[in-house]
PAKOLFI-624833 format. One record per residue (C-alpha): residue number from 1; x, y, z. Coordinates in steps of 0.05 Angstrom, whole numbers, plus 5000, padded with zeros to 4 digits. Example, Ala and Ser with C-alpha at 12.3 -4.5 7.8 and 13.67 -1.06 7.14 Angstrom:
<nodes>
<node><i>1</i><px>5246</px><py>4910</py><pz>5156</pz></node>
<node><i>2</i><px>5273</px><py>4979</py><pz>5143</pz></node>
</nodes>
This chain:
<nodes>
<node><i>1</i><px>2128</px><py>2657</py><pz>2123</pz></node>
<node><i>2</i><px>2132</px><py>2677</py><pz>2054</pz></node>
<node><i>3</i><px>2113</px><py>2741</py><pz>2018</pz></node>
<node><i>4</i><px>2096</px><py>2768</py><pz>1949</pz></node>
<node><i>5</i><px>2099</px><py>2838</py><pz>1930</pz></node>
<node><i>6</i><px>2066</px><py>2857</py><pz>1861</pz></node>
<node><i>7</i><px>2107</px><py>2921</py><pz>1827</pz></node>
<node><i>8</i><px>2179</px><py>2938</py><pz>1829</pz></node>
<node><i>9</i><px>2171</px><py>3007</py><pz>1833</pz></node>
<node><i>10</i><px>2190</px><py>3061</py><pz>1885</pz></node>
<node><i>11</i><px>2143</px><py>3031</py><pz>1929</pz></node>
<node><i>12</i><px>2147</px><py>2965</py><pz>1916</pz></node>
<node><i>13</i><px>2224</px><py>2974</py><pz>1933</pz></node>
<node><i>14</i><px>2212</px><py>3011</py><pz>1992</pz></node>
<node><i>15</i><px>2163</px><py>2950</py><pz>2019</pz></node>
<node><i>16</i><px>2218</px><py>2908</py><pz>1997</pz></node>
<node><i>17</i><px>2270</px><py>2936</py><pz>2034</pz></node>
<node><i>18</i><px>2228</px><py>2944</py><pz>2106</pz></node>
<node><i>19</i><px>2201</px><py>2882</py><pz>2103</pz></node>
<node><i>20</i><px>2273</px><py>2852</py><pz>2096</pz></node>
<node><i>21</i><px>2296</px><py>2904</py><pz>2150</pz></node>
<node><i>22</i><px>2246</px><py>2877</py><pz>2199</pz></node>
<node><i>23</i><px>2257</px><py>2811</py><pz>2193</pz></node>
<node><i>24</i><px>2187</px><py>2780</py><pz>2192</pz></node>
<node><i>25</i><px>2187</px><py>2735</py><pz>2124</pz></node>
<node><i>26</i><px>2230</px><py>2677</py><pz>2114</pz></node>
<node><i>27</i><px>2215</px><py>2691</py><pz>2033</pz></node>
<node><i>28</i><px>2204</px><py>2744</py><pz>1988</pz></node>
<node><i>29</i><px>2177</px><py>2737</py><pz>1908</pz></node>
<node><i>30</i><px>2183</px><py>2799</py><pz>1875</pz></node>
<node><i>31</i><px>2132</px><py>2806</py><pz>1815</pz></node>
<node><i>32</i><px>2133</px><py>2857</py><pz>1758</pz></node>
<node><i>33</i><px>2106</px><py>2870</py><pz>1686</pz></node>
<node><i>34</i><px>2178</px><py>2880</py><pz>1674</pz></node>
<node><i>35</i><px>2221</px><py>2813</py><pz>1705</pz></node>
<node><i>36</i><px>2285</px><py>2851</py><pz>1690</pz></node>
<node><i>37</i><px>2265</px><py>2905</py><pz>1735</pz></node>
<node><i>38</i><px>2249</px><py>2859</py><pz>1797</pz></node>
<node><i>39</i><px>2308</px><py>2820</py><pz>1791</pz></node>
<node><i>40</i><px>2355</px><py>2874</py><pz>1790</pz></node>
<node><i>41</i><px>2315</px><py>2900</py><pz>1856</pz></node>
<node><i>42</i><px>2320</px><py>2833</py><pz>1885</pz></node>
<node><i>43</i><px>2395</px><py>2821</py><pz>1864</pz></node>
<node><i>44</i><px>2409</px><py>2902</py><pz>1895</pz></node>
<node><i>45</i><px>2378</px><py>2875</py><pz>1964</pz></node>
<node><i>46</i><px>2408</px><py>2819</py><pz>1972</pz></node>
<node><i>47</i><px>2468</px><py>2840</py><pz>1987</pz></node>
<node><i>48</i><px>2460</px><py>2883</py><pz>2031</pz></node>
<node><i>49</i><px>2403</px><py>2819</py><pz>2069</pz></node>
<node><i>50</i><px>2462</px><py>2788</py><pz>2081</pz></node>
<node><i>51</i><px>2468</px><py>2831</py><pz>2145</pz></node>
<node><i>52</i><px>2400</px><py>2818</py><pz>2169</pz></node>
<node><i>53</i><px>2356</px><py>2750</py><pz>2189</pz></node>
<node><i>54</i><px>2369</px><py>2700</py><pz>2140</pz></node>
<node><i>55</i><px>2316</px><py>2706</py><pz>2083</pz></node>
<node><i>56</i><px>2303</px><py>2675</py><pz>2014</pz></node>
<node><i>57</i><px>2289</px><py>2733</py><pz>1960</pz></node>
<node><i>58</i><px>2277</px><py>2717</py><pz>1889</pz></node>
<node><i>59</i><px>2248</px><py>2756</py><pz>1819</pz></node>
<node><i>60</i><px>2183</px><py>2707</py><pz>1791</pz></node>
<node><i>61</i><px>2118</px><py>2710</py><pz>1754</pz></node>
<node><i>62</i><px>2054</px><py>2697</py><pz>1782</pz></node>
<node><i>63</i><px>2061</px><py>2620</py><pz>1802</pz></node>
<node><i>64</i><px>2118</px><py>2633</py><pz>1837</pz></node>
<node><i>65</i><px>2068</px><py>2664</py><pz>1895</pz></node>
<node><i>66</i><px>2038</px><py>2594</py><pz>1903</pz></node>
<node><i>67</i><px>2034</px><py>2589</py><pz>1983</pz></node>
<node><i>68</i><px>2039</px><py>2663</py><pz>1994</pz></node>
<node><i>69</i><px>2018</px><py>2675</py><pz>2060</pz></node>
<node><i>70</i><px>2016</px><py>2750</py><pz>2046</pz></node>
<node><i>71</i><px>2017</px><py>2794</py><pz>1974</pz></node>
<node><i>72</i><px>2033</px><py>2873</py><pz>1987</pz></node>
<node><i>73</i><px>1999</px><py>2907</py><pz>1915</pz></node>
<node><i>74</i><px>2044</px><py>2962</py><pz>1891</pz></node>
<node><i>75</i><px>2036</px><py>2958</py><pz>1824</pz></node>
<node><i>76</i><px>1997</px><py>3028</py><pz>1781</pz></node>
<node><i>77</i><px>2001</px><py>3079</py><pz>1765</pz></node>
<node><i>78</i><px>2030</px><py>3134</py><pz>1818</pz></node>
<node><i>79</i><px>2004</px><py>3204</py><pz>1848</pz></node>
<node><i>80</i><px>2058</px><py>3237</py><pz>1806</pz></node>
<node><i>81</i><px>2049</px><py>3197</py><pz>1738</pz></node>
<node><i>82</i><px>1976</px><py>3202</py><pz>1747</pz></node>
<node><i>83</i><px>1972</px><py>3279</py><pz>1757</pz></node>
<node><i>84</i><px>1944</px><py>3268</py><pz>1833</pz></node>
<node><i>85</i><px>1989</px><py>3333</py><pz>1858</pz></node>
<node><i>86</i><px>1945</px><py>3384</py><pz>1859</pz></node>
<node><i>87</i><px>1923</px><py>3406</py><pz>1933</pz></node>
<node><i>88</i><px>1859</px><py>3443</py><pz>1912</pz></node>
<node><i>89</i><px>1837</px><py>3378</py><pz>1865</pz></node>
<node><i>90</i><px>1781</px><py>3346</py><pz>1916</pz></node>
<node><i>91</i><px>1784</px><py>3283</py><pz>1877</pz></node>
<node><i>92</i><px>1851</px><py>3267</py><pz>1908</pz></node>
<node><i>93</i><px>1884</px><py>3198</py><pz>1895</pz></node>
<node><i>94</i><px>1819</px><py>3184</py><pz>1870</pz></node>
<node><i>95</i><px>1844</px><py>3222</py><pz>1802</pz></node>
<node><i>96</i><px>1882</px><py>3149</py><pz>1796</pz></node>
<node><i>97</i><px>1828</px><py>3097</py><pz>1808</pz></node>
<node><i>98</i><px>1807</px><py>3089</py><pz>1732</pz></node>
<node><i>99</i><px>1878</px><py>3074</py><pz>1708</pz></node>
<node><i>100</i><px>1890</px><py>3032</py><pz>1769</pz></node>
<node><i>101</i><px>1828</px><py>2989</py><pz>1761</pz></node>
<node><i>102</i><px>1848</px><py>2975</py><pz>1697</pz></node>
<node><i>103</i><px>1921</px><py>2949</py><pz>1727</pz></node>
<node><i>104</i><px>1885</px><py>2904</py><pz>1778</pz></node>
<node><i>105</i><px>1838</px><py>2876</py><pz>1728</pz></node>
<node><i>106</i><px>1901</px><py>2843</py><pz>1697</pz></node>
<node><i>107</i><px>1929</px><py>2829</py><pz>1758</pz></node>
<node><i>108</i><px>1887</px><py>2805</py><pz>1803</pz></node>
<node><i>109</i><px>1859</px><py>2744</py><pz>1767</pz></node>
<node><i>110</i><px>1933</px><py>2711</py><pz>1757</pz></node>
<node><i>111</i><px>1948</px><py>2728</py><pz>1830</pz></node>
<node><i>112</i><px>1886</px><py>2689</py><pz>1851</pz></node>
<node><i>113</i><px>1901</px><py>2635</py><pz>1810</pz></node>
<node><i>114</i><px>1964</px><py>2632</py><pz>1832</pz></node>
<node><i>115</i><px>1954</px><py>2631</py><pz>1917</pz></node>
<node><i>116</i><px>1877</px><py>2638</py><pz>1930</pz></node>
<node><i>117</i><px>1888</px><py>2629</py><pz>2001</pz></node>
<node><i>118</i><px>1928</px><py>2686</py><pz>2014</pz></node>
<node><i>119</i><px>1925</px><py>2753</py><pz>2054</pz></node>
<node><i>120</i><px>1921</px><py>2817</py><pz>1999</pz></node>
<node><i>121</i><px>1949</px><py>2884</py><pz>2028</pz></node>
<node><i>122</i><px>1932</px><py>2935</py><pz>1971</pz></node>
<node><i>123</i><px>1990</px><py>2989</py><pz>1974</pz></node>
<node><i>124</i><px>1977</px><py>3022</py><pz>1913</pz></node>
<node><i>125</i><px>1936</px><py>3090</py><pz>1903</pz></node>
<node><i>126</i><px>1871</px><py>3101</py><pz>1924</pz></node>
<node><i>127</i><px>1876</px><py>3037</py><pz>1967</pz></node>
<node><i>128</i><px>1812</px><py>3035</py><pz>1991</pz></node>
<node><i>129</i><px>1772</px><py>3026</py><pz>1931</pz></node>
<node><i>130</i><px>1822</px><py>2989</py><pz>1898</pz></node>
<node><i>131</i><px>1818</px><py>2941</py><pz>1967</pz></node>
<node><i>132</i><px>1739</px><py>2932</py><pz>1933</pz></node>
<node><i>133</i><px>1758</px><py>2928</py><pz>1865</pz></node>
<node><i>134</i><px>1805</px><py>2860</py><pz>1889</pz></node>
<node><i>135</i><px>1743</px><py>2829</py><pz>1922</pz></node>
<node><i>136</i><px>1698</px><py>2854</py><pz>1862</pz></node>
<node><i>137</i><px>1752</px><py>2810</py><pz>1819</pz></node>
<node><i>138</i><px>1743</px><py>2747</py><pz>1865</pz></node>
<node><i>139</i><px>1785</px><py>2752</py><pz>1918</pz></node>
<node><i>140</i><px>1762</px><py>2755</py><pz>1982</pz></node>
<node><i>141</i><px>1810</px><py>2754</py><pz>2035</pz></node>
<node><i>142</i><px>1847</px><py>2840</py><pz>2026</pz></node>
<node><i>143</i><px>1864</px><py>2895</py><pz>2062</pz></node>
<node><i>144</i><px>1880</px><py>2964</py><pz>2047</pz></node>
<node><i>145</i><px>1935</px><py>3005</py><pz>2083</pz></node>
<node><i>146</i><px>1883</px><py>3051</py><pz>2096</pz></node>
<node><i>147</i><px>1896</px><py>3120</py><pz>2138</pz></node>
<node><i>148</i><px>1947</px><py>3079</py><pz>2178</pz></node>
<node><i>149</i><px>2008</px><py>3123</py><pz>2151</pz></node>
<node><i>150</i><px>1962</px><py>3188</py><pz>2154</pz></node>
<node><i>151</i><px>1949</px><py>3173</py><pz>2234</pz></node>
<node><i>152</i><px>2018</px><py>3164</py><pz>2247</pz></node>
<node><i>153</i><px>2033</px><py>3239</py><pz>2212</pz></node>
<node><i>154</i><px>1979</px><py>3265</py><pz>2255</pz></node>
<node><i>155</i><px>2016</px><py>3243</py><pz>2310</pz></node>
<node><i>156</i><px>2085</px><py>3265</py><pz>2289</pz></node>
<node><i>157</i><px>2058</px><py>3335</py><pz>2281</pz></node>
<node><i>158</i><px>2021</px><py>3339</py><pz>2341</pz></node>
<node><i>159</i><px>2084</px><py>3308</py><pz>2384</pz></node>
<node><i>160</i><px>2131</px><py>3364</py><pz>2349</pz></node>
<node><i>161</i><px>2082</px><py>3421</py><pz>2365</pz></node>
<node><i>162</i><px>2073</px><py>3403</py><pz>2430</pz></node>
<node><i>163</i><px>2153</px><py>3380</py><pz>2445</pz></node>
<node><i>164</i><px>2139</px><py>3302</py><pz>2455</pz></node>
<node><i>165</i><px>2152</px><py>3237</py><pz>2427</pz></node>
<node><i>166</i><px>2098</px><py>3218</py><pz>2374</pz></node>
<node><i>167</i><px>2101</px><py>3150</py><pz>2407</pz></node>
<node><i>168</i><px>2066</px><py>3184</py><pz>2464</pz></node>
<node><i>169</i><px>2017</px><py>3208</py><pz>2424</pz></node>
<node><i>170</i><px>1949</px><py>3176</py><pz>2418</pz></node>
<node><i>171</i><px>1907</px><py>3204</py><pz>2345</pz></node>
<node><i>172</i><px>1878</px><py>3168</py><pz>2296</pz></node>
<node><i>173</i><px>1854</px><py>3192</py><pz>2218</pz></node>
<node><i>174</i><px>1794</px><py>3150</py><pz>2192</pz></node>
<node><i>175</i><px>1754</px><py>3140</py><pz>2133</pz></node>
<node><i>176</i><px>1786</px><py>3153</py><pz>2067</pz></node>
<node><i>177</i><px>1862</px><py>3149</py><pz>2054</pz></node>
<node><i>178</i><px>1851</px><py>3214</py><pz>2015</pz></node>
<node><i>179</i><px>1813</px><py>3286</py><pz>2016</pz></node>
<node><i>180</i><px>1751</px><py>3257</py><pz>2060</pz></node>
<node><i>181</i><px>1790</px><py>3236</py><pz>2116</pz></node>
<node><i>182</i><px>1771</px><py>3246</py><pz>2199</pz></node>
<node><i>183</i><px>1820</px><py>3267</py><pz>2246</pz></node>
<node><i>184</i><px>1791</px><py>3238</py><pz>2299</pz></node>
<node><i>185</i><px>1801</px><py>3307</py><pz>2348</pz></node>
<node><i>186</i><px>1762</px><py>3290</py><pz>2401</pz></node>
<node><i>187</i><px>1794</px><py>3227</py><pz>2426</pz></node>
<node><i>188</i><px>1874</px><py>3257</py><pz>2411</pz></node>
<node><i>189</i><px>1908</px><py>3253</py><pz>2479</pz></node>
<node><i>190</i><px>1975</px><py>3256</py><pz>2508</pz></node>
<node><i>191</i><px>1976</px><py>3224</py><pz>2578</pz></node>
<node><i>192</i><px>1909</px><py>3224</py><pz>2575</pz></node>
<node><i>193</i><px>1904</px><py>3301</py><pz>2569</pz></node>
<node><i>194</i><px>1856</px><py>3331</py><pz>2508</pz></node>
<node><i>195</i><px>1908</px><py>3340</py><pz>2444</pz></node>
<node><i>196</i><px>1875</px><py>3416</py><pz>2430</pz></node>
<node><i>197</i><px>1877</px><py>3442</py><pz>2494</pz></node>
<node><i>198</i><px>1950</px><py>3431</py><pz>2502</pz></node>
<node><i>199</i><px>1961</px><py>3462</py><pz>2434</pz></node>
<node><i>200</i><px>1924</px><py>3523</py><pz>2449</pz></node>
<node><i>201</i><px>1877</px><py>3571</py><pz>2505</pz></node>
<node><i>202</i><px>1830</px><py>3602</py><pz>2453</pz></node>
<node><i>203</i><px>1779</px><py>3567</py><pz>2407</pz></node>
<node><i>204</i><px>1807</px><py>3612</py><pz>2349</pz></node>
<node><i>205</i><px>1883</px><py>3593</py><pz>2364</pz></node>
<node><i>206</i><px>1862</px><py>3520</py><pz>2372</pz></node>
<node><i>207</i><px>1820</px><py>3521</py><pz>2304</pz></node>
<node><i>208</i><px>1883</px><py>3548</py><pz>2267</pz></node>
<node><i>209</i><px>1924</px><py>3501</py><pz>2294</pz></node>
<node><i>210</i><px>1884</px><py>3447</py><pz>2279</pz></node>
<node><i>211</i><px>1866</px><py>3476</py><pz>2209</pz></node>
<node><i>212</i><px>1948</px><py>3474</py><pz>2203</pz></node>
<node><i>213</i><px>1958</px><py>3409</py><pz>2225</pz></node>
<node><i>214</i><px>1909</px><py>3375</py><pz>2183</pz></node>
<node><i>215</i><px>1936</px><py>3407</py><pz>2118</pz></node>
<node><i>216</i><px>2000</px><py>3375</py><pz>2132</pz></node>
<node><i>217</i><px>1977</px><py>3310</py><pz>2137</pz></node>
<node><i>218</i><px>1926</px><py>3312</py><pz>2086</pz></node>
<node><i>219</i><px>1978</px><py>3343</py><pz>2029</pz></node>
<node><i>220</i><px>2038</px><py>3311</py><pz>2057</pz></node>
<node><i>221</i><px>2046</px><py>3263</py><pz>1999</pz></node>
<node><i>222</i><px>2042</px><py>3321</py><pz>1952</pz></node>
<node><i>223</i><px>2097</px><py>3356</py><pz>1996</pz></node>
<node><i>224</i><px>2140</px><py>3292</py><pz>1985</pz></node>
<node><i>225</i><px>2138</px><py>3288</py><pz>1917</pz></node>
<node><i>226</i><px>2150</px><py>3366</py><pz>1907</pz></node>
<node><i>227</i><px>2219</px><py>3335</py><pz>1944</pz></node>
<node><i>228</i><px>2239</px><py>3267</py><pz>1923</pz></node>
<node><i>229</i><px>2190</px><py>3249</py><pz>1866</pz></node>
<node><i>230</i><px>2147</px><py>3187</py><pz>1898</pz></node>
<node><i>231</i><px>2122</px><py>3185</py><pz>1963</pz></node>
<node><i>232</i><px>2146</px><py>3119</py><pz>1988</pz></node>
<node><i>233</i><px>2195</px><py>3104</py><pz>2054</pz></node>
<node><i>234</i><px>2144</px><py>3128</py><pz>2105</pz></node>
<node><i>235</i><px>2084</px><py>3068</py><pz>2067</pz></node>
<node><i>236</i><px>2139</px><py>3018</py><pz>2049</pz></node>
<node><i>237</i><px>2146</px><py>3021</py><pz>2136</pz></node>
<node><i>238</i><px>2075</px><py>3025</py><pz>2137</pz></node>
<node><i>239</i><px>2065</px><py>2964</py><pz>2096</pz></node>
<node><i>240</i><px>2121</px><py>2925</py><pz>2129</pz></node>
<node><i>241</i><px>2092</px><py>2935</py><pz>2200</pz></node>
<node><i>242</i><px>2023</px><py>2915</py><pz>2181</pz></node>
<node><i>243</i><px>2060</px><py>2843</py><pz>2138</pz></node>
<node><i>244</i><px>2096</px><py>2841</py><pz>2207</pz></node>
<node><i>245</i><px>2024</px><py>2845</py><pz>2255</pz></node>
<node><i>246</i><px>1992</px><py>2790</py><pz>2205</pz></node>
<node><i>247</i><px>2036</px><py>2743</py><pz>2194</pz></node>
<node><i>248</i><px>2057</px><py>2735</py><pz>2275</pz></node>
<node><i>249</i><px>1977</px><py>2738</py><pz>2289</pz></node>
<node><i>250</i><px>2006</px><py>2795</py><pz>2339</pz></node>
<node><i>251</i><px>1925</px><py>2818</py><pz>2345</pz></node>
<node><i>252</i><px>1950</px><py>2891</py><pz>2348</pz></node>
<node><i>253</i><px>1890</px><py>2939</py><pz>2346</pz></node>
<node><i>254</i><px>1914</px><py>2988</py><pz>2289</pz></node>
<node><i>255</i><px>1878</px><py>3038</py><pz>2237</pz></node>
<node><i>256</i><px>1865</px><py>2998</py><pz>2178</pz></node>
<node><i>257</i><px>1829</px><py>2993</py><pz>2118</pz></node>
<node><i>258</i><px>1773</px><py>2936</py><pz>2110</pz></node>
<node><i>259</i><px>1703</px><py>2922</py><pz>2090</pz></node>
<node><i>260</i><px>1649</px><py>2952</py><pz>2133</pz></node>
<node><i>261</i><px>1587</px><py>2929</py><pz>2120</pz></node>
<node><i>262</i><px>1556</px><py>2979</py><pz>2157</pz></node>
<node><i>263</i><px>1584</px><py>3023</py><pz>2115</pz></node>
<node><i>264</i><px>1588</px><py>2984</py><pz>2045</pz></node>
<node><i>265</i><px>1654</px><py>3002</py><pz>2028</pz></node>
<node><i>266</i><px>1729</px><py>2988</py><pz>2050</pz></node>
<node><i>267</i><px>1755</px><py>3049</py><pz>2088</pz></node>
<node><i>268</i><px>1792</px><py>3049</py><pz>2157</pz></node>
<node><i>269</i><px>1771</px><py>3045</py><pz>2231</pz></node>
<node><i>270</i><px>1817</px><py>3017</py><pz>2294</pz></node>
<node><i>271</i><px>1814</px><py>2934</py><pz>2277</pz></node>
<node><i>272</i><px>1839</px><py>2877</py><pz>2306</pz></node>
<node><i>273</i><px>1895</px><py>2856</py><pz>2263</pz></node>
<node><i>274</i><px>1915</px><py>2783</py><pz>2255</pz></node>
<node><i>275</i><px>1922</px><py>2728</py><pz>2203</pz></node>
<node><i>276</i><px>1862</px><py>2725</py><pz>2180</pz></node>
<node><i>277</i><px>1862</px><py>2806</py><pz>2175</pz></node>
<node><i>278</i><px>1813</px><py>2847</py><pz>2207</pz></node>
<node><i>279</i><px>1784</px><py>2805</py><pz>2262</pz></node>
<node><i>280</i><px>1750</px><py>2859</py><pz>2303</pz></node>
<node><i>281</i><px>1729</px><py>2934</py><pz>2279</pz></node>
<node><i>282</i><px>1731</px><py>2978</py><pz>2337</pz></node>
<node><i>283</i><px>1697</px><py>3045</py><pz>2319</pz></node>
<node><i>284</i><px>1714</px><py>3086</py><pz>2370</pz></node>
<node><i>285</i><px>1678</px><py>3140</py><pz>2408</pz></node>
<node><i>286</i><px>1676</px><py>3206</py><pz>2373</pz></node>
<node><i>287</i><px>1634</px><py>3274</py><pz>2364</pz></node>
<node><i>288</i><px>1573</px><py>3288</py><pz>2319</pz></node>
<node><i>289</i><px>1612</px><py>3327</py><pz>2279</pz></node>
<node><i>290</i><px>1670</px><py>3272</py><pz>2268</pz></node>
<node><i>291</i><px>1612</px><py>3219</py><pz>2260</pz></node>
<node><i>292</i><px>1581</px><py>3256</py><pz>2201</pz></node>
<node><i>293</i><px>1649</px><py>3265</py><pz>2171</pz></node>
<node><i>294</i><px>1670</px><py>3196</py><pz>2162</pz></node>
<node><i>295</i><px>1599</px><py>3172</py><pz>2146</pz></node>
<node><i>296</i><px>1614</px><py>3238</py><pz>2085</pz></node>
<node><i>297</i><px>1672</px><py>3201</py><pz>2070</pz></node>
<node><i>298</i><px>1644</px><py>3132</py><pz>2066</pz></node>
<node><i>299</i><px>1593</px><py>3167</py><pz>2018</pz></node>
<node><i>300</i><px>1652</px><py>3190</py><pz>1976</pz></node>
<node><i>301</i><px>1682</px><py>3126</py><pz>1967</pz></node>
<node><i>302</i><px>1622</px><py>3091</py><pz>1946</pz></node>
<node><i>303</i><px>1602</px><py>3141</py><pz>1893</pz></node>
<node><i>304</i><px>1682</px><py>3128</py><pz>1873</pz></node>
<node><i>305</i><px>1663</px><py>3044</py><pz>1860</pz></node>
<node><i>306</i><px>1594</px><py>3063</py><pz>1835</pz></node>
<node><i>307</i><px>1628</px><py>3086</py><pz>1774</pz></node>
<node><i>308</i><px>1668</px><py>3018</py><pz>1764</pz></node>
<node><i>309</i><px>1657</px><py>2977</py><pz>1717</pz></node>
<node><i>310</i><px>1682</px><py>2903</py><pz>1726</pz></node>
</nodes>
């Protein structure tokens, strides 16, 4: 199976580097504006790939993802760069989608050019739109990482409040990967137990904690960067796992971004995930409250590609 990934930046090299850790390509073309930059990436990784399944990775331009079964899009501008750090901002990552438009708009014609059969994961920040801007610029077949890395925090902090393993914990965020998203509350179980009512007796304790909870997840990039300067081992994992489910067909259900037509936009809800990307959407059961929220935050993102100009 072979594998592009677009952008040699932190990102970029943290997709490199899991997708080489798991073992789930047989080839890997790194792209960037900058060739010098994704060959010394390349040429730092393999190395250290020489411990790991055997794999092919190279630097290249855009023909050099001819046959591509799968392209991860890294490439833009970042939260940091862009000036997306600001927790009271409502806008978000969505502060980023002008200059990141402009990116794909250069991009995304020489990458369909180049493999027009193959899977597009966009990576980069806010991936949802940008997911819309790709099939706006003729290329159909995309994905967006969607709140897939914003579930999984959900359930690390509700499996270290409550003194579990996340992997026992069952929550999901929807909607936008940004300031709109739904923490799905009402279907958050461990052992099939309600999530809140193991975290607290009272309404008022259980509204703080929840209030608590969802600031961490929602801001956690901003706490990362505060830190390390990019946010970018916990999506380059992300990314890997979802290259991993389509290019074994595995059929995982996971929350992932894709266009809804019900909705009009890209944005995430449980899917069937396989190799020809979101097979099945499974919107799940959830309150009025949580159904009004993510049909608010389908609202945002549309008014976000309304102002796009292609």
């Amino acid at each position: 199976m072979k594998v592009g990934i677009i952008g040699a930046g932190a990102v970029g090299a943290a997709c490199l580097t899991a997708l080489i850790t798991r073992g789930c390509a047989r080839e890997i073309v790194v792209v960037n504006r900058n060739r010098e930059r994704a060959r010394g990436l390349v040429t730092d990784a393999r190395y250290g790939a020489v411990l790991l399944p055997a794999i092919e990775l190279r630097d290249g331009d855009y023909a050099d993802l001819k046959d591509a079964d799968l392209i991860l899009l890294t490439a833009g501008l970042n939260e940091k760069t862009g000036g997306a750090t600001d927790r009271s901002d409502p806008r978000g990552r969505l502060r980023l989608l002008d200059a990141n438009v402009a990116a794909y708009k250069e991009i995304v014609p020489r990458l369909h050019a180049a493999a027009p059969q193959a899977m597009v994961l966009v990576v980069t920040d806010p991936p949802d739109p940008l997911a819309d801007v790709v099939r706006m610029l003729g290329h159909e077949r995309v994905l967006s990482t969607g709140t897939y890395l914003d579930s999984l925090r959900f359930r690390y902090h509700l499996g270290r409040r409550l003194r579990v393993s996340p992997a026992s914990v069952e929550a999901q965020v929807l909607g936008e990967h940004g300031t709109s998203e739904v923490f799905v509350w009402s279907s958050a179980r461990i052992a099939g137990a309600p999530a809140l009512e193991l975290l607290a007796e009272s309404e008022d304790d259980r509204a703080k904690l929840s209030k608590d909870i969802e600031d961490e997840v929602r801001y956690a990039n901003i706490a990362i960067i505060e830190g390390i300067g990019a946010s970018q081992h916990g999506i380059g994992m992300v990314s890997a796992r979802i290259a991993e489910i389509v290019l074994r067909d595995e059929r995982a259900v996971i929350p992932i971004g894709s266009f809804n037509h019900r909705y009009g936009v890209t944005l995430t809800l449980p899917s069937v995930l396989g190799h020809d990307g979101a097979i099945e959407i499974c919107e799940p059961a959830m309150s009025e409250g949580e159904r009004q929220a993510l049909q608010r935050s389908a609202e945002t993102l549309k008014s976000a590609i309304e102002q796009i100009r292609i």
